[in-house]
GULUM-984156 format. One record per atom (N, C-alpha, C): residue in three letters; atom name; x, y, z. Coordinates in nm, 4 decimals. Layout:
! residues N
- ala_CA_X_Y_Z;
...
***
This chain:
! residues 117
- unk_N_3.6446_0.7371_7.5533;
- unk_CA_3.6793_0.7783_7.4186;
- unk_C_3.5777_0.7173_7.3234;
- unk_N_3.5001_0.8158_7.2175;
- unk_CA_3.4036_0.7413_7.1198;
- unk_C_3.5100_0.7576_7.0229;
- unk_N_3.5263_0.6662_6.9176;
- unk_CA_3.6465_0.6541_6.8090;
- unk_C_3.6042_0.5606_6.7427;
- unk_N_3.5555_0.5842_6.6021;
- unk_CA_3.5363_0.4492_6.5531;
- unk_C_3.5811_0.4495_6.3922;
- unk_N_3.7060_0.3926_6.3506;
- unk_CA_3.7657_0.3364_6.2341;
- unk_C_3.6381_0.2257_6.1443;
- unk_N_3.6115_0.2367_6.0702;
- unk_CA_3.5295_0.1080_5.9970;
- unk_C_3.5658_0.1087_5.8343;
- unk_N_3.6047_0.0178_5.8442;
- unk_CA_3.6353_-0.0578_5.6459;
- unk_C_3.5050_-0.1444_5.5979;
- unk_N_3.4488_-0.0644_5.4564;
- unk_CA_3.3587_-0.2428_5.4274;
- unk_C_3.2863_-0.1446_5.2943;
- unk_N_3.1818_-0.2115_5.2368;
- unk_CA_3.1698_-0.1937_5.0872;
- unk_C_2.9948_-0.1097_5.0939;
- unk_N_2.9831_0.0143_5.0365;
- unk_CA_2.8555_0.0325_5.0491;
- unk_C_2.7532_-0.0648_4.9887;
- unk_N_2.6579_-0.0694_5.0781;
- unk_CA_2.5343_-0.2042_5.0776;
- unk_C_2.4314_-0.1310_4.9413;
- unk_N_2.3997_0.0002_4.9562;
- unk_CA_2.3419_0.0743_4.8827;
- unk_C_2.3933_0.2256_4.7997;
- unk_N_2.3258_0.2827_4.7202;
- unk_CA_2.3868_0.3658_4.7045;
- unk_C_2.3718_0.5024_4.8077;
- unk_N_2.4231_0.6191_4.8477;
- unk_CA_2.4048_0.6961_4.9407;
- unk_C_2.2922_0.7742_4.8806;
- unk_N_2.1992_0.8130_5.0313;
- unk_CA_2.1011_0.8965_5.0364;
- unk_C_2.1102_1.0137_5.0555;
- unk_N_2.0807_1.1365_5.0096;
- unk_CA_2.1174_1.2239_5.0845;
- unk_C_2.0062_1.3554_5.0619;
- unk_N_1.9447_1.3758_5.1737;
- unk_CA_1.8971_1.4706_5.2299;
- unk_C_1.9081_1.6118_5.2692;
- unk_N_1.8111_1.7309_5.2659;
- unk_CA_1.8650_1.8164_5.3220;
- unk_C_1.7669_1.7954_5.4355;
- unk_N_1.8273_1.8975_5.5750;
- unk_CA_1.7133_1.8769_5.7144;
- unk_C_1.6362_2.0311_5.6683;
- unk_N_1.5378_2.0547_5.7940;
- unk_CA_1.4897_2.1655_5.7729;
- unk_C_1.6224_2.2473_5.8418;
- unk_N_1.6860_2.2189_5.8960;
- unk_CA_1.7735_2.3450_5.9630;
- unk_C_1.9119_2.4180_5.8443;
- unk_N_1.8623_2.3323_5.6883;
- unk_CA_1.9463_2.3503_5.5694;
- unk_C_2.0663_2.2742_5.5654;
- unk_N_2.0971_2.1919_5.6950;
- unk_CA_2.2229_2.1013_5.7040;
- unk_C_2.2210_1.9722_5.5735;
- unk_N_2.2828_2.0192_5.5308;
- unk_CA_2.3158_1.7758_5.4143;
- unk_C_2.3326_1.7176_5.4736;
- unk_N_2.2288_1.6187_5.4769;
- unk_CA_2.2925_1.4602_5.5923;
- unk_C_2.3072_1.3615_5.4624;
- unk_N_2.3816_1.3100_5.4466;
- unk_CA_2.3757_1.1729_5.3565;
- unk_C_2.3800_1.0429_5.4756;
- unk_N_2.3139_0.9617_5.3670;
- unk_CA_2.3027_0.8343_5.4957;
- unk_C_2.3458_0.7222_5.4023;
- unk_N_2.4489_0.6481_5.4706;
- unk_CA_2.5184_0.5321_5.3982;
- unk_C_2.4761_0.4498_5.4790;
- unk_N_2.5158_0.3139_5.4349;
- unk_CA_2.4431_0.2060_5.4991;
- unk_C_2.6284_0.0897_5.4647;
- unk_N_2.6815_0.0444_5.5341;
- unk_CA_2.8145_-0.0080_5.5130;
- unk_C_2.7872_-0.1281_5.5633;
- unk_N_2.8698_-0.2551_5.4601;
- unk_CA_2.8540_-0.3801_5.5107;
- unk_C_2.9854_-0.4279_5.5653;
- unk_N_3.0546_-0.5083_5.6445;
- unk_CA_3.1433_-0.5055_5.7430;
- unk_C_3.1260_-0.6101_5.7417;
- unk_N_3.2470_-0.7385_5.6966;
- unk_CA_3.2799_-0.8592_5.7089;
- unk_C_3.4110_-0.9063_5.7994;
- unk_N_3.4088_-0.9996_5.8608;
- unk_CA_3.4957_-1.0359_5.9195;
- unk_C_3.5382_-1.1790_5.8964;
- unk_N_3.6272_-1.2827_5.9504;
- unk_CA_3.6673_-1.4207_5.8899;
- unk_C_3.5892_-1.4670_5.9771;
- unk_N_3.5807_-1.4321_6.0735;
- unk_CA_3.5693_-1.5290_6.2073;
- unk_C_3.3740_-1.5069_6.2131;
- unk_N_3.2716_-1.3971_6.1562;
- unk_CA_3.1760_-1.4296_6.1815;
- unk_C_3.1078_-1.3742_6.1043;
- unk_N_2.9191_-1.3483_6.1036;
- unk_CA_2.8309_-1.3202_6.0069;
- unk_C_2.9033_-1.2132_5.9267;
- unk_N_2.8581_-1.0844_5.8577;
- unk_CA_2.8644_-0.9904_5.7889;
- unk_C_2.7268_-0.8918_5.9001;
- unk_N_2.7637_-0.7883_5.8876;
- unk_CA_2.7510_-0.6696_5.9561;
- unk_C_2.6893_-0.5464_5.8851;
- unk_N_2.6034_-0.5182_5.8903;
- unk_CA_2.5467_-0.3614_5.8415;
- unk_C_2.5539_-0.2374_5.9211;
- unk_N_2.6303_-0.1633_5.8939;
- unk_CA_2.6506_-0.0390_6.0005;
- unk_C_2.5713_0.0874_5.9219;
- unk_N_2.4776_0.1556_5.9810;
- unk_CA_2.4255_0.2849_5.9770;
- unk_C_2.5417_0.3825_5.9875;
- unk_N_2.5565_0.4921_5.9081;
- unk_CA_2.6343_0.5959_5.8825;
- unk_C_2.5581_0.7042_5.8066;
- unk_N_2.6140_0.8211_5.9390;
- unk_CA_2.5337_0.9711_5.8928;
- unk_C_2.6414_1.0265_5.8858;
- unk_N_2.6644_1.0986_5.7098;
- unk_CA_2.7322_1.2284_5.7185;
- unk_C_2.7241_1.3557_5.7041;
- unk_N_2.6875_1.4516_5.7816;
- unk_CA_2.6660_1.5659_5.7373;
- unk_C_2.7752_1.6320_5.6716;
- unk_N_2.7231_1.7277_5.5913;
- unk_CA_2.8275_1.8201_5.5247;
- unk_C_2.8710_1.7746_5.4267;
- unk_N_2.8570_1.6464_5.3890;
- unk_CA_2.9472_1.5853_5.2647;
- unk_C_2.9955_1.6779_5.1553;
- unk_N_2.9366_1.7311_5.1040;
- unk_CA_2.9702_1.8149_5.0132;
- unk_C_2.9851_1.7308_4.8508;
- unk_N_3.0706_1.7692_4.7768;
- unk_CA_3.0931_1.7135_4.6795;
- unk_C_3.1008_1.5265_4.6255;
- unk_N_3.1822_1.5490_4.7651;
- unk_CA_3.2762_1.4563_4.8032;
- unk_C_3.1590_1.2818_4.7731;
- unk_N_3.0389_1.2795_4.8017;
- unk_CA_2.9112_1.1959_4.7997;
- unk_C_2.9325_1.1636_4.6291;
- unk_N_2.9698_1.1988_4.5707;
- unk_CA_2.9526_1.1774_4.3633;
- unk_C_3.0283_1.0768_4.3411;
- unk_N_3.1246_1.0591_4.4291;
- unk_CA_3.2346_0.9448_4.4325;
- unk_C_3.2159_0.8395_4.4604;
- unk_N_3.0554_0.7666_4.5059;
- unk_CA_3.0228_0.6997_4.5806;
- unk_C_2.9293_0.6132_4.5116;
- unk_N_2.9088_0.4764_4.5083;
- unk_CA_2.7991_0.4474_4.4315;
- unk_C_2.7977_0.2632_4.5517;
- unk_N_2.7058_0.2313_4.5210;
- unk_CA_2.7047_0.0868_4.5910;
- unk_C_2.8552_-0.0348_4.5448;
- unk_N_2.8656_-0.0689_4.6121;
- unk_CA_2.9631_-0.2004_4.6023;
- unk_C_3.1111_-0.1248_4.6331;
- unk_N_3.1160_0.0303_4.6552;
- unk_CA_3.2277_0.0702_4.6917;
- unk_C_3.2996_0.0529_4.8141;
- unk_N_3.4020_0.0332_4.8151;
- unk_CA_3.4683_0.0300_4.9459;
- unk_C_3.5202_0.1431_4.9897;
- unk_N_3.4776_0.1760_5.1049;
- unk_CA_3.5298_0.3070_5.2007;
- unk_C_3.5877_0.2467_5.3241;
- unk_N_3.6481_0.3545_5.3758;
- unk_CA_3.7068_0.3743_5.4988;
- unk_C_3.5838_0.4995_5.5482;
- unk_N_3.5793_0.4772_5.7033;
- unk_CA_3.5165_0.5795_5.7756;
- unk_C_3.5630_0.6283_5.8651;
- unk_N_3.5615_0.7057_5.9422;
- unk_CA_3.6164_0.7614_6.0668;
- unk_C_3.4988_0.8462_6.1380;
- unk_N_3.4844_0.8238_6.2580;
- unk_CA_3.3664_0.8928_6.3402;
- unk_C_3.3542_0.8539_6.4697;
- unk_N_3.2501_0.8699_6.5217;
- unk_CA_3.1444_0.8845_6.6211;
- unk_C_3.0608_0.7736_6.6628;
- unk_N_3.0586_0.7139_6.7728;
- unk_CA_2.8907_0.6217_6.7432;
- unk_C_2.8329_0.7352_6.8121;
- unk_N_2.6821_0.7041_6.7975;
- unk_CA_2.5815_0.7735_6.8717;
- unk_C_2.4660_0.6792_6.8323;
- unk_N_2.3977_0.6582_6.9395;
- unk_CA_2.2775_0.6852_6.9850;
- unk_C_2.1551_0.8028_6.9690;
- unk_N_2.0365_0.7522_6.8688;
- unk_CA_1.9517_0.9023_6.8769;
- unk_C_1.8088_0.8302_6.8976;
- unk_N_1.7537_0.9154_6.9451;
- unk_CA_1.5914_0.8830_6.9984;
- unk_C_1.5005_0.9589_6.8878;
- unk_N_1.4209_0.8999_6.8406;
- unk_CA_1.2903_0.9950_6.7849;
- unk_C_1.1914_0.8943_6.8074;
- unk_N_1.0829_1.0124_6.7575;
- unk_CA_0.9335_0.9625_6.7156;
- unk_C_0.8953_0.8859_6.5896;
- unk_N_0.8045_0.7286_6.6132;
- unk_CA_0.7637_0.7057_6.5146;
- unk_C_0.6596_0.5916_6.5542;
- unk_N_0.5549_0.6491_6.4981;
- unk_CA_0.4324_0.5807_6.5143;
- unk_C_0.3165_0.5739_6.6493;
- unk_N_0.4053_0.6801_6.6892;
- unk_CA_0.3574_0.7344_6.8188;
- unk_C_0.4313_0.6743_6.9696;
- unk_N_0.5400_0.5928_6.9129;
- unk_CA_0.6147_0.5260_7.0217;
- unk_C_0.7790_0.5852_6.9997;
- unk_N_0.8378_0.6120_7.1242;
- unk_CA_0.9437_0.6296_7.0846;
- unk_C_1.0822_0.4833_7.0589;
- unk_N_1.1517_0.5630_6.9499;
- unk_CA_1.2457_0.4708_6.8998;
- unk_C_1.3864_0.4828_6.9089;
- unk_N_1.4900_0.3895_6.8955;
- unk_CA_1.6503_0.4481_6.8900;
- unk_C_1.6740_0.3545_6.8078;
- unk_N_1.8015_0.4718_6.7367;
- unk_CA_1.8891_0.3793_6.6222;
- unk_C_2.0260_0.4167_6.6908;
- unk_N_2.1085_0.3444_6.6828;
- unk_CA_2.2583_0.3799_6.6520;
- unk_C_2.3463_0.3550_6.5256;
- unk_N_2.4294_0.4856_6.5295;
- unk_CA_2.4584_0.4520_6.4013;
- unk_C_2.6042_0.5906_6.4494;
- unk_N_2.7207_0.5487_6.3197;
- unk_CA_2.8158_0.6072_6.2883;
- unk_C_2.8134_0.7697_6.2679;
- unk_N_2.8357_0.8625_6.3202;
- unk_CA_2.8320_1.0063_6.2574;
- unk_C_3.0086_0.9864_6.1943;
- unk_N_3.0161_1.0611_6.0728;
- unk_CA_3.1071_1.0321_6.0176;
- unk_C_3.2045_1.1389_6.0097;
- unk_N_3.3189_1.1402_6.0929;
- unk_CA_3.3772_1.2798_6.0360;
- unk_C_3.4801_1.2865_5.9058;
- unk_N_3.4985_1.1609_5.8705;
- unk_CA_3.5527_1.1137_5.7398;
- unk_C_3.5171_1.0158_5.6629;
- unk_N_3.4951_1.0363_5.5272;
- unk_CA_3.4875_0.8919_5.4598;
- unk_C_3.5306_0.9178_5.3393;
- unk_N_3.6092_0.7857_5.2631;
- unk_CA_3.7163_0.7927_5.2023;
- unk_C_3.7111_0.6460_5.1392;
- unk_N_3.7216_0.6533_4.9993;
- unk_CA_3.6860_0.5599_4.8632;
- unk_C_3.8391_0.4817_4.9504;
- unk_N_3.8492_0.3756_4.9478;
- unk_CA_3.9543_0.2813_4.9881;
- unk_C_4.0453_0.2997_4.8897;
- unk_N_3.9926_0.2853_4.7871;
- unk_CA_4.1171_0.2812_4.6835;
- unk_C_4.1658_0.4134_4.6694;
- unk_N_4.1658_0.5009_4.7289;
- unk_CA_4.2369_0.6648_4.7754;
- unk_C_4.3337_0.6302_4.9254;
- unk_N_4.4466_0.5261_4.8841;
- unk_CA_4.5054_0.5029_4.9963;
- unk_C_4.5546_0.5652_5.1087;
- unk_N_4.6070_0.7041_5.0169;
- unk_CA_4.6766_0.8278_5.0743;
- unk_C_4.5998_0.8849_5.2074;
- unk_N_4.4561_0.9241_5.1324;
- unk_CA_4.3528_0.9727_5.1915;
- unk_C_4.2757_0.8835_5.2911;
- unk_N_4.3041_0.7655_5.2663;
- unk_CA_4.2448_0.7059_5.3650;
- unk_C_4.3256_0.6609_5.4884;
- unk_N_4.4541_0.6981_5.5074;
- unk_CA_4.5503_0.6430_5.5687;
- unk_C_4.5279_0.7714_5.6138;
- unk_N_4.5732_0.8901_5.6207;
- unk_CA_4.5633_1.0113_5.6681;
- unk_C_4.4215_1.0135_5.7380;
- unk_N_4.3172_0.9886_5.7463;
- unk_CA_4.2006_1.0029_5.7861;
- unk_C_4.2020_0.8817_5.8950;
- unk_N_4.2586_0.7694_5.8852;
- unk_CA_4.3076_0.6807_5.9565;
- unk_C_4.3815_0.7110_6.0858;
- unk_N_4.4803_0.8004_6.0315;
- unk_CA_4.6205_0.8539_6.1587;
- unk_C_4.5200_1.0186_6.2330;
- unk_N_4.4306_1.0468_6.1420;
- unk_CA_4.3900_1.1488_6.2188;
- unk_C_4.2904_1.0167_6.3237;
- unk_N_4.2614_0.9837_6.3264;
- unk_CA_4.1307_0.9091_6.3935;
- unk_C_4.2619_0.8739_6.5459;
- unk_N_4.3120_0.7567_6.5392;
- unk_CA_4.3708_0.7483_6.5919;
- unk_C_4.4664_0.8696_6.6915;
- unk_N_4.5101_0.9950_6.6320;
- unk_CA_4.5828_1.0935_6.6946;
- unk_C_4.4676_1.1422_6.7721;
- unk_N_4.3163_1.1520_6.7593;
- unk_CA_4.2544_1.2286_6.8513;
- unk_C_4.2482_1.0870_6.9706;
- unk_N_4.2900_0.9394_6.9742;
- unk_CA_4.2961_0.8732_7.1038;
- unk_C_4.4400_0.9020_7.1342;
- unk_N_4.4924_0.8339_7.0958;
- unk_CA_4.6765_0.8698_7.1717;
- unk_C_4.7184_0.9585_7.0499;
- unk_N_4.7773_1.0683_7.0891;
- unk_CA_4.8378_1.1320_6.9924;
- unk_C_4.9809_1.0905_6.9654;
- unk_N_5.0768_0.9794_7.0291;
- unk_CA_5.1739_0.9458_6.9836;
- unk_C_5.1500_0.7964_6.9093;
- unk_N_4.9975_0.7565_6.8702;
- unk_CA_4.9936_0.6237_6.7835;
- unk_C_4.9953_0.7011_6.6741;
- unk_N_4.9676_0.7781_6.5955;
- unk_CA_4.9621_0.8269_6.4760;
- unk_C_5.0897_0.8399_6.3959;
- unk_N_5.1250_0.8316_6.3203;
- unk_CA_5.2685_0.8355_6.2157;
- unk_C_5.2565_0.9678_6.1859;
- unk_N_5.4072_1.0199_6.2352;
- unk_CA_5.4300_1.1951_6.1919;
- unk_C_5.4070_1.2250_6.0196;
***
C-alpha cells in the first residue's frame, strides 16, 4: 500500500508550472516537525490544482494526502532521482472539515472500515 497522510507548514510559497503535455504541476515544498527529532522537508507535486493553489502562501499549514514516488531524470548529463509526495489532496489545516474528509478518504482507500461513515 503507497498512502501517505502529511501535516506541516509551507517552507515556500507554491510554484506552479505548466508541462509541455498542458498538465499544472504545482510544486510545494512542506516542512514536517516532530517532538522527538530534526524538522523535515518533504517535496510535493500537485497536478491539477486548479484554483484551489490562491489559498496558499508560505507559513501555511496544510494537510496532504497522496502518493510517494520515486522519479528519474536527466541532469547534467548524469542521471538523477528525487522522491517526493504526488498529492491527491491538499487542504489549508484550518479548513478542518475538509481536511478531515480528505483524511478519512486517505485512510478508506487502506482499510475501508478505518474511515468514519
Amino acid at each position: 500500500m503507497n498512502t501517505v497522510i502529511l501535516r506541516g507548514r509551507l517552507s515556500r510559497p507554491p510554484t506552479v508550472r505548466t508541462l509541455p503535455s498542458g498538465d499544472e504541476l504545482v510544486a510545494l515544498e512542506v516542512t514536517t516537525r516532530s517532538a522527538e527529532g530534526p524538522a523535515a522537508s518533504v517535496p510535493v507535486a500537485w497536478f491539477d490544482a486548479g484554483r484551489a493553489v490562491d489559498d496558499l502562501e508560505a507559513g501555511t499549514e496544510i494537510v496532504v494526502t497522496g502518493t510517494v514516488r520515486r522519479r528519474f531524470f536527466r541532469a547534467g548529463g548524469a542521471t538523477a532521482s528525487r522522491t517526493e509526495v504526488v498529492a491527491d489532496a491538499v487542504v489549508p489545516a484550518r479548513r478542518r472539515v475538509r481536511a478531515r474528509r480528505a483524511v478519512e478518504a486517505a485512510l478508506a482507500s487502506v482499510d475501508p472500515g478505518a474511515a468514519a461513515p
